[in-house]
PABAVEX-88442 format. One line per 8 residues: number of its first residue (from 1); their letters; for each residue z, x, y of C-alpha. Coordinates in steps of 0.2 Angstrom, whole numbers. Layout:
BEGIN
NUM) A) Z/X/Y  ...
END
This chain:
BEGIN
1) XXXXXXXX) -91/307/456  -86/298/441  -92/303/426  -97/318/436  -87/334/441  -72/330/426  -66/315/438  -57/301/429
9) XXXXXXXX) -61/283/431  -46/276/440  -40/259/437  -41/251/454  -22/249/464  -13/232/465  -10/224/481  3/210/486
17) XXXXXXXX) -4/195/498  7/195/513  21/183/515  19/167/522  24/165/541  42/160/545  44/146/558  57/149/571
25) XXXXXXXX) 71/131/568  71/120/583  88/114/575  97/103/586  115/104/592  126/89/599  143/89/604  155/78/596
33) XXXXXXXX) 166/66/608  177/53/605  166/36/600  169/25/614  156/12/620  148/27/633  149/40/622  141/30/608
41) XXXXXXXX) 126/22/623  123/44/626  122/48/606  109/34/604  98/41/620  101/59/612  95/50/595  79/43/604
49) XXXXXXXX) 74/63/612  75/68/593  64/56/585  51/57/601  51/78/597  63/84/611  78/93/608  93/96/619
57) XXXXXXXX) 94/111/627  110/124/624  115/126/641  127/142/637  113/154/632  103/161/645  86/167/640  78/180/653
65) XXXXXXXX) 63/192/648  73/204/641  82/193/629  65/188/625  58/208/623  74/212/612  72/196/601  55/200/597
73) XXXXXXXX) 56/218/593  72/211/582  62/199/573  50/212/568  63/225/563  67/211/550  51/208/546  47/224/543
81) XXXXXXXX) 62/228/533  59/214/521  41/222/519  48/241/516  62/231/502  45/221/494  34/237/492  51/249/488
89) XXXXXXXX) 46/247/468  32/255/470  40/269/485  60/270/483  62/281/499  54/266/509  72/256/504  79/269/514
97) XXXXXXXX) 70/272/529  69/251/531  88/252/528  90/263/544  75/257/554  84/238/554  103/248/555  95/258/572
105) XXXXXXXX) 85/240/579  102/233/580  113/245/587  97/247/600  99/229/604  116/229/607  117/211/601  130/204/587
113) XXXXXXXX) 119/192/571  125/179/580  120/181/598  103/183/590  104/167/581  109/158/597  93/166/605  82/161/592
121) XXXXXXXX) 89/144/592  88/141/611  69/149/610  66/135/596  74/119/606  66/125/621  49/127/614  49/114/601
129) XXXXXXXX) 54/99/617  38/110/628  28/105/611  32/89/610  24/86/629  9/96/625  7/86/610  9/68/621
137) XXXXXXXX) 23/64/610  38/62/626  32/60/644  35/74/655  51/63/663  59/65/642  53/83/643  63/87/661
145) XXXXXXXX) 77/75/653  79/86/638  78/102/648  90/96/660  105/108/658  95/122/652  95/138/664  77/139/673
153) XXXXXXXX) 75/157/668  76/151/651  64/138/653  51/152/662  53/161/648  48/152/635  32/143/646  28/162/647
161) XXXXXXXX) 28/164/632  24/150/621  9/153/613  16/170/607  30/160/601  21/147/593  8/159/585  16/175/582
169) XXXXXXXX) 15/181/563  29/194/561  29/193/542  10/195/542  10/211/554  23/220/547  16/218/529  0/222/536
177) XXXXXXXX) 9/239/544  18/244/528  2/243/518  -7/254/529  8/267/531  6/267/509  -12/268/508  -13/283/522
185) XXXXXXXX) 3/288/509  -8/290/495  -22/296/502  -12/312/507  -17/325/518  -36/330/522  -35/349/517  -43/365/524
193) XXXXXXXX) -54/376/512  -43/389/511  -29/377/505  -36/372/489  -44/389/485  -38/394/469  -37/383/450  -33/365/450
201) XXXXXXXX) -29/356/433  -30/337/430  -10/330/428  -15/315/419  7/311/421  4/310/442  -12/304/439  -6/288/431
209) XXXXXXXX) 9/288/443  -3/287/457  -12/272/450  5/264/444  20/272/452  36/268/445  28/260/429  35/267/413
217) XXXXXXXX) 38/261/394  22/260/381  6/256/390  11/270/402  10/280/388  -3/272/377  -15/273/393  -9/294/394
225) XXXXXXXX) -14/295/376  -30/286/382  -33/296/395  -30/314/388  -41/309/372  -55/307/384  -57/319/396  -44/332/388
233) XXXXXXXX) -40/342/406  -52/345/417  -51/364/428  -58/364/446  -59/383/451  -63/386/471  -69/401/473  -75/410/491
241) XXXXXXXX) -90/405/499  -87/387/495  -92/391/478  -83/378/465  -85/378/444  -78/363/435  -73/365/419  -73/346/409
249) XXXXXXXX) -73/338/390  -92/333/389  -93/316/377  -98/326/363  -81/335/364  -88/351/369  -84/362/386  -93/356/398
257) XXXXXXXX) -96/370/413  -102/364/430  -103/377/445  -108/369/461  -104/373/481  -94/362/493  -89/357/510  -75/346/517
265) XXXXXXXX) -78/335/531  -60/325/535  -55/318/519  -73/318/509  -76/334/499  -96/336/496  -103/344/480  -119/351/479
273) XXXXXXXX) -130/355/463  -137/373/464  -153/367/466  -149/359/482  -157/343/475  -142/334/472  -124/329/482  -112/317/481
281) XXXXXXXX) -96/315/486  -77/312/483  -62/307/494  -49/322/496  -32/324/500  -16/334/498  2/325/494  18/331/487
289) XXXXXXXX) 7/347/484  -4/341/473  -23/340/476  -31/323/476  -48/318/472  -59/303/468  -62/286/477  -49/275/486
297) XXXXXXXX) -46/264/473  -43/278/461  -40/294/461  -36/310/451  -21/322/453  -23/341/450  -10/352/449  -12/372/454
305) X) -12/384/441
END
């Protein structure tokens, strides 16, 4: 209830639009030969298959399904570390838990950094040549051609699997994730009755730390001074029998008393006027032992007596 119950107008939280999709490389790899007249007659055909589309398979790595199951969950480990390293200036500890997330994907994988770029570069010729057929820019004959020396597994694979290559947004998802994990984060716990019986006053410093963690220098404290000059410090007192008194600055500058009952229902706390006439309600939560309330875009931190 803004306005209402000595909650305090919160600015709203920033967000970060996620980071733009990255295309697996269908780099191409020739071998070098001596330039005779045959060799140069093969580099010319190889030549033709790369301005048609279709790329030259690297017939010394082998694909199979769990290759493909291990590269994936790779690619989202790094996906998800950038993600946790982007939003770390807002939450430091995430720095550290991506740091060890990525450090446990690897050693799960068993791979070296470069056994998974000969992966994602076989995934990328392969699919990249299937594309070019699809797409009616080689004939199926260029597209066997170009696939000649690649294993069949690794051609299964990736016909298994194309249009999750082709379409799969790791960077999107795993920005996605990472916002949700800070937003539930922030939210906090939904408490019980009995854990925020007892006095609660507004700390207007983790108030602002909620709405812009991390920020310090003058407008963090010019806001403070803001703040604290308009609604002083509001008291919530939870008595038994879910009775509740709020103690606010009214705009006149006087005390303001309001006594109310309430109910909690997952993370909504209800308050009801005396006279039944009147309820509305507030998002609640519990983090780092502080009692949160307002709406999710801003909310006030209490602090028990």
């Amino acid at each position: 209830m803004p306005g209402r119950f000595g909650i305090v107008p919160a600015r709203p939280s920033t967000d970060h639009s996620a980071a733009p999709a990255r295309r697996v490389s269908a780099s191409r790899v020739y071998p070098s030969f001596p330039m005779n007249t045959r060799v140069l007659c093969c580099l010319l055909a190889g030549c033709l298959f790369f301005a048609l589309g279709a790329a030259p398979c690297r017939a010394a790595t082998k694909v199979t399904e769990n290759d493909y199951q291990k590269y994936v969950k790779l690619e989202y480990a790094q996906a998800l570390f950038n993600a946790r390293k982007t939003w770390s200036r807002q939450n430091p500890d995430l720095l550290v838990v991506a740091n060890a997330e990525l450090a446990k994907a690897w050693k799960d994988s068993g791979w070296s950094k470069e056994e998974y770029g000969q992966v994602e570069e076989v995934l990328g010729e392969v699919s990249s040549s299937i594309r070019s057929a699809k797409d009616g820019e080689i004939s199926e004959e260029d597209l066997k051609a170009a696939l000649g020396e690649c294993d069949s597994a690794t051609v299964a694979t990736v016909r298994t699997h194309y249009d999750d290559l082709n379409n799969r947004n790791s960077s999107a998802a795993a920005e996605k994730q990472v916002r949700e994990e800070l937003q539930r984060e922030r939210a906090g716990v939904p408490p019980s009755e009995s854990e925020i019986r007892g006095t609660w006053v507004f700390d207007c410093d983790a108030t602002i730390d909620w709405m812009m963690p991390g920020m310090k220098g003058p407008e963090v404290e010019k806001l403070k001074n803001e703040m604290t000059a308009k609604v002083g410090t509001p008291v919530y007192i939870f008595g038994p029998g879910a009775s509740v008194e709020v103690r606010s600055k009214g705009t006149d500058g006087a005390e303001k008393v309001e006594k109310a009952t309430y109910r909690i229902e997952g993370d909504k706390i209800y308050f009801r006027s005396p006279d039944g006439r009147r309820e509305d309600h507030l998002q609640i939560g519990m983090r780092k032992g502080k009692l949160q309330m307002g709406l999710s875009f801003g909310m006030s931190v209490f602090s028990r007596k």
